[in-house]
C-alpha positions in Angstrom: 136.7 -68.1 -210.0 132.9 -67.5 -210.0 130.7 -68.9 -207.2 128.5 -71.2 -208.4 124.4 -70.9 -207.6 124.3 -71.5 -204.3 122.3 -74.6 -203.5 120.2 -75.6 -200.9 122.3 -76.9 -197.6 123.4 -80.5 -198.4 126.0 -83.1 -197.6 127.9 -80.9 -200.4 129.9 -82.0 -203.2 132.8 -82.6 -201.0 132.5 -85.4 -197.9 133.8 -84.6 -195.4 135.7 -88.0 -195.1 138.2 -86.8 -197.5 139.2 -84.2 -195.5 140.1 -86.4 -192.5 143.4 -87.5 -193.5 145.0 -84.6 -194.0 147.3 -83.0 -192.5 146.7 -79.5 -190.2 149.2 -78.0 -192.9 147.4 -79.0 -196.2 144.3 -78.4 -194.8 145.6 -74.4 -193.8 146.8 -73.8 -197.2 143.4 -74.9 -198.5 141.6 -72.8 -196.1 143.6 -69.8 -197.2 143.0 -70.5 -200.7 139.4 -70.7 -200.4 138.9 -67.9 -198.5 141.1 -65.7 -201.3 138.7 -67.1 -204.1 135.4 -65.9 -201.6 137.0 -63.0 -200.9 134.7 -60.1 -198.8 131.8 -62.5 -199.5 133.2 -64.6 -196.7 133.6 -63.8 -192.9 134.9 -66.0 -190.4 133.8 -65.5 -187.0 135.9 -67.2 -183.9 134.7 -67.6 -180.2 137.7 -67.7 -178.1 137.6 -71.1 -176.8 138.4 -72.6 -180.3 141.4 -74.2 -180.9 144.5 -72.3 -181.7 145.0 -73.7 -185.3 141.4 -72.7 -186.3 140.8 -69.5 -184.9 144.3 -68.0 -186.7 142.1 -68.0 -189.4 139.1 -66.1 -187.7 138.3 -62.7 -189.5 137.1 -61.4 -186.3 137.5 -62.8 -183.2 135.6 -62.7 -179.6 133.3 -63.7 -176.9 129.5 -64.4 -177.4 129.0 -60.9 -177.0 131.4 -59.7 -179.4 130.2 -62.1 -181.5 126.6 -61.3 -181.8 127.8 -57.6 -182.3 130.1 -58.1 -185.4 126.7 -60.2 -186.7 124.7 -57.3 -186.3 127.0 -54.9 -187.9 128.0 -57.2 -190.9 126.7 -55.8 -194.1 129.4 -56.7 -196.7 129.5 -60.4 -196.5 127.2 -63.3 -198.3 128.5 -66.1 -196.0 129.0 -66.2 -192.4 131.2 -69.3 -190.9 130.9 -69.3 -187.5 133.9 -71.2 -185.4 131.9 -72.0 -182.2 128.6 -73.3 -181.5 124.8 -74.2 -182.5 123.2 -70.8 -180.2 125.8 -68.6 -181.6 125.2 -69.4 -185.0 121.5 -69.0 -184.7 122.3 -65.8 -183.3 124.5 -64.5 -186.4 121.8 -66.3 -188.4 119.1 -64.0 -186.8 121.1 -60.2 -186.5 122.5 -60.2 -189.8 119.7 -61.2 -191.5 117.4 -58.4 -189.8 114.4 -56.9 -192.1 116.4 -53.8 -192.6 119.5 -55.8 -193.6 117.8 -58.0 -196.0 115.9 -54.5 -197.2 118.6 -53.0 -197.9 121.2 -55.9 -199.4 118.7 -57.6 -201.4 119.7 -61.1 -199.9 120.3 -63.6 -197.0 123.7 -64.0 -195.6 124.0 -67.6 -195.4 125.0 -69.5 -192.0 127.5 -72.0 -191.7 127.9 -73.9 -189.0 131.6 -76.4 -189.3 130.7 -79.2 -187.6 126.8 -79.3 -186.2 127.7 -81.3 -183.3 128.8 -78.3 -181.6 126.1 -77.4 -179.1 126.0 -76.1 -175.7 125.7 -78.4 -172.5 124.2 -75.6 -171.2 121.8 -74.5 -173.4 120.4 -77.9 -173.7 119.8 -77.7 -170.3 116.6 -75.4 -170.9 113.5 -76.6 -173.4 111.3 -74.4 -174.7 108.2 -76.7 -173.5 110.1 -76.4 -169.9 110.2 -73.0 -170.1 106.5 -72.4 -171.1 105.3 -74.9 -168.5 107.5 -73.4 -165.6 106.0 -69.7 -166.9 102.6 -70.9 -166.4 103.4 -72.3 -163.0 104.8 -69.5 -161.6 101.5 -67.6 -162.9 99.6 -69.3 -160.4 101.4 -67.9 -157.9 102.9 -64.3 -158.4 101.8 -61.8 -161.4 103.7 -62.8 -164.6 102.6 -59.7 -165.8 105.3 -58.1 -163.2 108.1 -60.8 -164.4 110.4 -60.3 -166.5 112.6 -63.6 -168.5 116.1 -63.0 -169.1 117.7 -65.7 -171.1 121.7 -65.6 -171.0 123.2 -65.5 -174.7 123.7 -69.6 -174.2 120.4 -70.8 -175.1 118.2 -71.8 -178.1 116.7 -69.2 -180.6 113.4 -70.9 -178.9 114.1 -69.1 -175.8 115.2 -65.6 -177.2 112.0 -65.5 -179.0 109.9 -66.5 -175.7 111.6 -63.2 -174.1 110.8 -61.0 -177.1 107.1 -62.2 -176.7 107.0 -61.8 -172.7 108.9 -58.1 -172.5 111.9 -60.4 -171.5 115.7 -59.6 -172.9 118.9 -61.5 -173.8 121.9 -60.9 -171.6 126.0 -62.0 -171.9 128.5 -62.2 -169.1 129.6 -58.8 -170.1 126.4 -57.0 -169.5 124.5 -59.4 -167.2 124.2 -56.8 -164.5 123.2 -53.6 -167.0 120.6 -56.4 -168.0 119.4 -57.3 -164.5 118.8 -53.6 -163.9 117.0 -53.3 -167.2 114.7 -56.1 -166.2 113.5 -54.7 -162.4 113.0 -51.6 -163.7 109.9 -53.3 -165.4 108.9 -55.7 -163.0 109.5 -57.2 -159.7 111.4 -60.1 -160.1 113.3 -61.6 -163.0 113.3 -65.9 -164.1 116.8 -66.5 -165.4 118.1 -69.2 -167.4 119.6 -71.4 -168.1 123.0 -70.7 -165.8 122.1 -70.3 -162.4 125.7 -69.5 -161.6 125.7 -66.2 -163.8 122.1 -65.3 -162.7 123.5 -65.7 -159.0 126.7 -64.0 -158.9 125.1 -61.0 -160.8 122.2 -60.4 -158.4 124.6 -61.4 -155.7 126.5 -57.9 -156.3 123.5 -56.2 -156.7 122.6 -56.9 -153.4 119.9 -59.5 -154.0 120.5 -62.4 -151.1 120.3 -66.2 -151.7 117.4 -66.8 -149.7 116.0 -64.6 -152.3 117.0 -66.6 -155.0 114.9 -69.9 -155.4 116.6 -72.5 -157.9 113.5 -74.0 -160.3 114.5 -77.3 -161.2 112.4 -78.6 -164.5 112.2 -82.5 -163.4 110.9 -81.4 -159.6 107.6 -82.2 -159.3 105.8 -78.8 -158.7 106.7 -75.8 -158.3 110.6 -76.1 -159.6 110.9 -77.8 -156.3 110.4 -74.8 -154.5 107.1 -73.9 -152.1 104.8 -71.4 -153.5 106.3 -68.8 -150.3 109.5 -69.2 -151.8 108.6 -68.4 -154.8 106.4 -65.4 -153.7 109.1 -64.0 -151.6 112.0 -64.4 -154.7 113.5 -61.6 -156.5 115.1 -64.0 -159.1 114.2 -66.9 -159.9 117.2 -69.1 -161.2 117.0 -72.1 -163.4 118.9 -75.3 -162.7 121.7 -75.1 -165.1 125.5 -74.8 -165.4 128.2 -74.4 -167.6 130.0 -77.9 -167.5 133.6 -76.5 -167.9 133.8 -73.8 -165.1 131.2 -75.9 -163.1 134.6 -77.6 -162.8 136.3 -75.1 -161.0 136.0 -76.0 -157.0 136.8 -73.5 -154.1 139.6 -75.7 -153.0 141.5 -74.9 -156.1 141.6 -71.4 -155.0 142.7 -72.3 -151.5 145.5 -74.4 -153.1 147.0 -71.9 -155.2 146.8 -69.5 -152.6 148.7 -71.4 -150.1 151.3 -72.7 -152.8 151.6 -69.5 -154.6 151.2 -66.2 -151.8 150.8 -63.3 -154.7 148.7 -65.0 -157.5 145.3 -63.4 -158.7 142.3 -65.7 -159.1 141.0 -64.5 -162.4 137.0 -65.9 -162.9 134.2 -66.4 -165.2 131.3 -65.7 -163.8 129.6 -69.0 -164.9 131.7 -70.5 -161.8 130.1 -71.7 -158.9 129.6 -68.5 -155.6 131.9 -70.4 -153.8 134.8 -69.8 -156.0 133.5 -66.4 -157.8 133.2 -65.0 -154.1 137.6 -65.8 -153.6 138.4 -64.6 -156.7 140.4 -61.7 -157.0 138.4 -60.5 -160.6 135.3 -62.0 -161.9 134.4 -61.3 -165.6 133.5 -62.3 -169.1 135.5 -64.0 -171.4 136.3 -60.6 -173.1 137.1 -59.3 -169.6 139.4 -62.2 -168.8 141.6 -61.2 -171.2 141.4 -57.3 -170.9 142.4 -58.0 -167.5 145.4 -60.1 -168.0 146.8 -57.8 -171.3 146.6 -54.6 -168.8 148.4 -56.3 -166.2 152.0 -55.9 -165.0 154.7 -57.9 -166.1 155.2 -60.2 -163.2 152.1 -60.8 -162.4 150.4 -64.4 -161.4 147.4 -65.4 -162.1 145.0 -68.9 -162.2 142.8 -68.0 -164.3 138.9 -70.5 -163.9 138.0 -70.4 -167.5 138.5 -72.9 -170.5 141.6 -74.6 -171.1 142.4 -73.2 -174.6 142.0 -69.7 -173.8 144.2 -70.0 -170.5 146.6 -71.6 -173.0 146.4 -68.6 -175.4 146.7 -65.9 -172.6 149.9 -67.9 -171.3 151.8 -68.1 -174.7 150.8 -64.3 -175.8 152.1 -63.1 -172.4 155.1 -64.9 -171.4 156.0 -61.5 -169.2 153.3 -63.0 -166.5 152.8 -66.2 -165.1 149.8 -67.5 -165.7 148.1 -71.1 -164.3 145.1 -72.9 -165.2 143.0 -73.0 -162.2 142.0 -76.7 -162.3 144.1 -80.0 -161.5 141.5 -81.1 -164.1 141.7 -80.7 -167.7 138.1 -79.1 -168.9 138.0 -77.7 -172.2 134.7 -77.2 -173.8 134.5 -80.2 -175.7 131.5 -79.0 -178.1 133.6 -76.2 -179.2 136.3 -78.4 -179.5 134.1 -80.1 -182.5 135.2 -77.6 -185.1 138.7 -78.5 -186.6 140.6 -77.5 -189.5 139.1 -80.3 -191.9 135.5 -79.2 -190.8 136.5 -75.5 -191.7 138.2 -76.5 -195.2 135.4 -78.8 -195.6 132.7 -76.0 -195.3 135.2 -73.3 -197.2 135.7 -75.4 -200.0 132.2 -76.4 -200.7 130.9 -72.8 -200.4 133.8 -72.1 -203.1 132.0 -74.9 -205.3 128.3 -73.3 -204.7 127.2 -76.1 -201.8 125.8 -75.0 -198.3 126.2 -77.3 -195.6 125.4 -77.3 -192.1 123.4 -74.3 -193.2 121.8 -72.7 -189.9 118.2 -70.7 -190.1 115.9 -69.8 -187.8 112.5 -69.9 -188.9 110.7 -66.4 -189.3 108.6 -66.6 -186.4 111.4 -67.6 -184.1 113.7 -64.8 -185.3 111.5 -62.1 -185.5 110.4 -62.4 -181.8 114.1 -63.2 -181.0 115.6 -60.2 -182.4 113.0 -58.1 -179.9 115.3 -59.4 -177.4 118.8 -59.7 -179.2 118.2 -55.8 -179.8 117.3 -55.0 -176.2 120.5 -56.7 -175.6 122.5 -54.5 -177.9 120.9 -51.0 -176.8 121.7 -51.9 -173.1 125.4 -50.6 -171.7 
């Protein structure tokens, strides 16, 4: 089959309505058909946390990091269909479509996102026009010359182009500390957001103390609700944000498998709160999580604080260990939980018939001061 002209993104000649009713098993088989007529033009990327039945047809799976590597490095493909959220997509959107990329191929790759109610708690958590306005406050008090903004991966393109402008950089749970060294070997403190949690546990074990740490809340009144001696004494400032699934995770879980099960592991994501990265046994990225648990012993026990469907995943592939979900609470991230198999056909299937929906593009501005900090990202170890 030929692929029709590619037109603008629109509803597409398929709604999506007619894909609801079917089931997991027609909708599979349609998936695999599509993706045999698009052929190399296609990738499917897959963040971990998706569900089982729609990352099986991932190309390449991983974590954000991961992720935003495989976009960088993609050269063959037209169309990108990224299984996971809004900031990730906008990521893919900006990498593979660098200068020298679009140079060289003579083309965009398109961006597809399934479903474009899959955003990030988080990252909504931090507006541009909060950021800007809490830059300019903390001017007034210390040198923003001698700052420098680090945005974790989970945030707008907005706020990875406000780093590339300000010296700043992007970091990922896998090289948050390489990232924090990065930063205060070019100034004297570092603003962090949006998780506070991964800005804290990072600086934490690079022997940066709390009272060091101010917490700048964007609906405070002045100042991030902090005193201007606070904020003139910090090494890192920390914005008031969270991850809402291993926000979750409570120190008295810990406590409770420890005193039901003697031997178990706590196995972290560093998003988690101090009090419960501090008990745990490893703290890691998602990419970690599961290095750790595929090198481990048989007979080995783990709760593992990280979201539901990956714990799930890690317990069936490695019925040789025991492996708990941390919580007495279900928490799955319920953004990512958006993309299903009839939003993946539905996207598949309309590319196959020359329609882009849910296409995702970051204006040029945006991504060219973005990419200044993607790629500081991707050069630091």
């Amino acid at each position: 089959m030929t692929l029709a002209p590619l037109l603008p993104s629109s509803p597409g000649k398929f709604p999506i309505a007619d894909y609801k009713p079917l089931s997991n098993e027609e909708l599979a088989a349609r998936i695999r058909k599509g993706r045999q007529l698009l052929g190399k033009r296609l990738l499917i990327l897959g963040h971990h946390y998706q569900q089982d039945e729609v990352i099986e047809h991932a190309d390449l799976r991983g974590d954000s990091y991961q992720l935003s590597q495989l976009a960088a490095a993609s050269d063959d493909c037209r169309y990108i269909v990224f299984c996971g959220v809004h900031f990730m997509a906008e990521t893919a959107d900006i990498l593979a479509n660098r200068p020298e990329k679009l140079s060289r191929r003579g083309m965009r790759v398109e961006v597809n996102l399934p479903d474009m109610a899959a955003g990030c708690s988080m990252a909504d958590m931090a507006a541009i026009r909060q950021v800007e306005d809490a830059w300019e406050q903390l001017g007034d008090v210390v040198d923003s010359r001698r700052i420098v903004p680090v945005t974790y991966i989970n945030s707008a393109a907005s706020l990875k182009a406000f780093c590339g402008k300000h010296g700043g950089i992007v970091c990922t749970s896998s090289n948050a500390a390489a990232v924090l060294k990065w930063a205060f070997e070019r100034g004297e403190r570092v603003f962090f957001f949006p998780d506070q949690h991964l800005g804290r546990n990072t600086a934490l074990r690079m022997g940066i103390r709390n009272e060091q740490m101010p917490v700048w809340d964007p609906f405070a009144d002045n100042m991030g609700g902090n005193t201007d001696q606070a904020i003139a004494d910090s090494r890192v400032v920390l914005w008031k944000g969270h991850c809402s699934v291993h926000q979750m995770f409570r120190p008295e879980h810990v406590t409770q498998f420890r005193d039901r099960i003697p031997d178990v592991k706590i196995l972290v994501h560093p998003e988690c709160p101090q009090e419960v990265n501090d008990l745990a046994d490893v703290s890691g990225s998602t990419s970690k999580i599961i290095t750790t648990v595929e090198q481990a012993s048989p007979g080995t026990k783990w709760a593992i604080g990280t979201e539901l469907h990956l714990v799930n995943r890690l317990k069936q592939q490695h019925p040789e260990q025991e492996i708990h979900f941390l919580s007495p609470v279900v928490c799955m991230c319920a953004t990512m939980y958006r993309i299903d198999l009839a939003h993946l056909c539905w996207s598949i299937e309309n590319l196959v018939a020359g329609e882009l929906v849910n296409r995702i593009e970051v204006d040029g501005d945006t991504s060219h001061h973005a990419l200044v900090a993607l790629e500081r990202m991707l050069e630091v170890k």
